[in-house]
N, C-alpha and C positions, 0 to 999 in steps of 0.2 A: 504494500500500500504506500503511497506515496506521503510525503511528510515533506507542509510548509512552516518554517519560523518562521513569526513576521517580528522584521526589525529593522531601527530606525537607523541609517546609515553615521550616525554620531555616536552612536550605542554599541561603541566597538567592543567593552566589556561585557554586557549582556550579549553579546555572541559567541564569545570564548564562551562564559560560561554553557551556552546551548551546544556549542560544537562537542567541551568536551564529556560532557551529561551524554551526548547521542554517539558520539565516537565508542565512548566505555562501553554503553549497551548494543552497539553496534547496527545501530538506528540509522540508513541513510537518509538524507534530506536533502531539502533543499529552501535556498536563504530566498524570501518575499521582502523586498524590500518596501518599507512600511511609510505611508504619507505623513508626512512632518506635520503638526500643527501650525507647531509654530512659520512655517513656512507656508502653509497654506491665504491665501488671499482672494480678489475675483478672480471666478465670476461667483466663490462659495462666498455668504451672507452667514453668520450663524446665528441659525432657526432658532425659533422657540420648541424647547423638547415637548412632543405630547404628551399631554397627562403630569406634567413634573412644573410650570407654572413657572420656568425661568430660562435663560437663554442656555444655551449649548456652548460649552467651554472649546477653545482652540482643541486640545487637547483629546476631547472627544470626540470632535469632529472628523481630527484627524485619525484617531481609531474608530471609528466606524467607515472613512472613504475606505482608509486600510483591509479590512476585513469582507469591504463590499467588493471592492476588487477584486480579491482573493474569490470571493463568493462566484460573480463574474467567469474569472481565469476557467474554476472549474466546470461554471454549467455549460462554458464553451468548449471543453477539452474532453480528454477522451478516458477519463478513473471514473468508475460509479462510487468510487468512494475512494475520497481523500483526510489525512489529518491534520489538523491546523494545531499549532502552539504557538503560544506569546514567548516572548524569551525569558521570560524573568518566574521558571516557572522548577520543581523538581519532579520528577519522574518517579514511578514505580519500579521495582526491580523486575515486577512481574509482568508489566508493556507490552515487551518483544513476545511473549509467550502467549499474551491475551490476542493482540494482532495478528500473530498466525493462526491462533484459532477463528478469531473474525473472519479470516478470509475464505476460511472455508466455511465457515457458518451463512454467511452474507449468498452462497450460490445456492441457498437453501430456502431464503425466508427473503418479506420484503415487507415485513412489519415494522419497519422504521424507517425515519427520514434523519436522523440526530443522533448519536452518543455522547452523553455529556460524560466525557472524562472526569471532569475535576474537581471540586469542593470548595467553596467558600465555608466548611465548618456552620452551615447553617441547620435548621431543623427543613425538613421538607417532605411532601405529601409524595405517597409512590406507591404501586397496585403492590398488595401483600405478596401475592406470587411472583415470583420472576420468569421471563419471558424467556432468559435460558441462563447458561453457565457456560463459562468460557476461559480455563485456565482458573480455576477458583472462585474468579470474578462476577459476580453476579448483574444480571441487567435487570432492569425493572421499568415500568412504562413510570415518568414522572409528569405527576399531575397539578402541584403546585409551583410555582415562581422559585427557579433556583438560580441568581444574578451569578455572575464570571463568564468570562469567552476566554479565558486562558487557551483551553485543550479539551478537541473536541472532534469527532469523525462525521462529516458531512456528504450526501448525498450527493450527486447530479441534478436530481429532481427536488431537490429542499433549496441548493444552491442556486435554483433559476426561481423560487417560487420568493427566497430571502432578495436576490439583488432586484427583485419587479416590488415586492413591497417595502423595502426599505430607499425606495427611489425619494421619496421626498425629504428627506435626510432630516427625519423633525424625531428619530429617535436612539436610544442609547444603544452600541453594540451587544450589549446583553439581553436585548429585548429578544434574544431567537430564544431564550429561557423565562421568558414572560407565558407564563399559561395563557392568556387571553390574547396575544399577540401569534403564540404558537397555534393555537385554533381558528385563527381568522385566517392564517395561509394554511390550512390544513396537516398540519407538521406533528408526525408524529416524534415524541423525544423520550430517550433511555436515557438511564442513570446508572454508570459502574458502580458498586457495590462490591466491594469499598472501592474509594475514587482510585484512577490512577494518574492523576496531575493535581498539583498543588503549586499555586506561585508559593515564593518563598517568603512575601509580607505574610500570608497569612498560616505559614508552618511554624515561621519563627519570630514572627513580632514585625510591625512598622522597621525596626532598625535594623533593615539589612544592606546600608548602603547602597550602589548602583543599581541595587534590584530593585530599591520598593517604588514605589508608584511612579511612572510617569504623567498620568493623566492629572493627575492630583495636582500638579507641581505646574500646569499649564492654565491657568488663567482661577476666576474665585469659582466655585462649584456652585457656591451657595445665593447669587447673588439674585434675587427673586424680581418679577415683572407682575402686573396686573392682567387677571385673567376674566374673560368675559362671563357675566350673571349667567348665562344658561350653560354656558362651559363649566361654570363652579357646581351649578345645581347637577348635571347630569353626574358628575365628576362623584359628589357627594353621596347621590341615589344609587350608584355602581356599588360603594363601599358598603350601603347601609345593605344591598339586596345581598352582597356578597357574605357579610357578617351575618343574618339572618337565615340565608339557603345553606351555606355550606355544614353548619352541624347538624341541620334536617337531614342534607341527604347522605352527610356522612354516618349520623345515627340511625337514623330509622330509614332510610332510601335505600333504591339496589349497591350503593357502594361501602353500605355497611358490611363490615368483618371481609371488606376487600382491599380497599385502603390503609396504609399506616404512616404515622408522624416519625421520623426519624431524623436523626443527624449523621448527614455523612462522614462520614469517617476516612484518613486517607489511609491506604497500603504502607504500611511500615516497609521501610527500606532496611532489607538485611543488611 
């Protein structure tokens, strides 16, 4: 299977460390050279994020062109399925063994569009059973919002259906793990269990040097805009119906004692 870094041609240290993380487990790739924020200018304006009530940082703008491109490269080329990683990310020891079982599993089945590799360490919703095992690794259909695009195995057919909805560039590269986002382009999305990617801010703390965030570090995140009275109201009405339907259907609906709340967990590195 093929394997893109994306990374920023100034970020010559976060590529050693990617080169020699894949060199050791004997991972080939190949380097995507990732769009600059800070370089970026017209004819891009940066959008107000939908749903989030503030403008879109240099920064993440330029990791979403990044990532659409990529998205692009693939739905035009000829892998049904490729891996993307950030650079600033640690691997599993057990990867190169889960990928070759992928590869044969994937000429079997076409019940995914998504593998979410990796972990932000959050809690997150995921069908009780798993949909298979793969070198230990468990997949499971995830049905709640698990944010990171670190490392991830994407489709041909997910990859044209991401760069046709993410054209108006009014959202965060992590919205392909937005449940409500993932449903409107029909995208089905799995979860390793336990992960097999983790950056390394959130293995080992904000302080790790040239690794932790670049997005962060590109313009204020936080810097808030006025948002329209029926944009607020709908916005609000979304949350209250979500808060009220979901432990109905979790509790007493068909997805009772088929769903569970967990916190991923990464693959300990022997």
């Amino acid at each position: 299977m093929k394997t893109l870094v994306v990374n920023l041609d100034r970020s010559l240290g976060r590529m050693e460390h990617m080169r020699s993380i894949l060199d050791r487990h004997r991972l080939p790739f190949d380097r995507f050279t990732a769009i600059d924020g800070l370089a970026v200018s017209e004819p891009y304006v940066l959008p107000t994020l939908r749903d989030y009530g503030r403008k879109m940082t240099k920064g993440e703008l330029g990791c979403l062109l990044s990532h659409r491109a990529i998205w692009q490269r693939i739905a035009d080329g000829p892998d049904p399925h490729v891996m993307v990683l950030e650079d600033d990310v640690t691997i599993s020891d057990r990867l190169p063994a889960f990928l070759s079982g992928f590869e044969q599993w994937i000429g079997h089945t076409r019940s995914f569009d998504i593998v979410k590799l990796e972990t932000m360490e959050a809690d997150v919703s995921l069908d009780a059973c798993s949909t298979s095992v793969l070198s230990g690794i468990e997949l499971h259909r995830l049905r709640s919002t698990h944010f990171g695009s670190a490392g991830y195995i994407l489709s041909r057919r997910a990859a044209k259906r991401l760069a046709r909805g993410t054209a108006s560039l009014d959202i965060v590269t992590d919205c392909i793990f937005d449940k409500y986002f993932a449903a409107r382009l029909g995208l089905v999305v799995l979860q390793a269990i336990p992960a097999l990617v983790v950056q390394e801010a959130v293995l080992r703390g904000p302080n790790v040097g040239a690794l932790a965030s670049i997005i962060d570090d590109i313009g204020d995140r936080h810097v808030q805009i006025r948002i329209g009275p029926h944009r607020k109201l709908a916005r609000e009405l979304g949350r209250l119906w979500t808060r009220v339907t979901c432990p109905i259907l979790w509790n007493f609906g068909p997805m009772r004692n088929s769903v569970v709340r967990v916190r991923v967990p990464f693959d300990a590195i022997a």
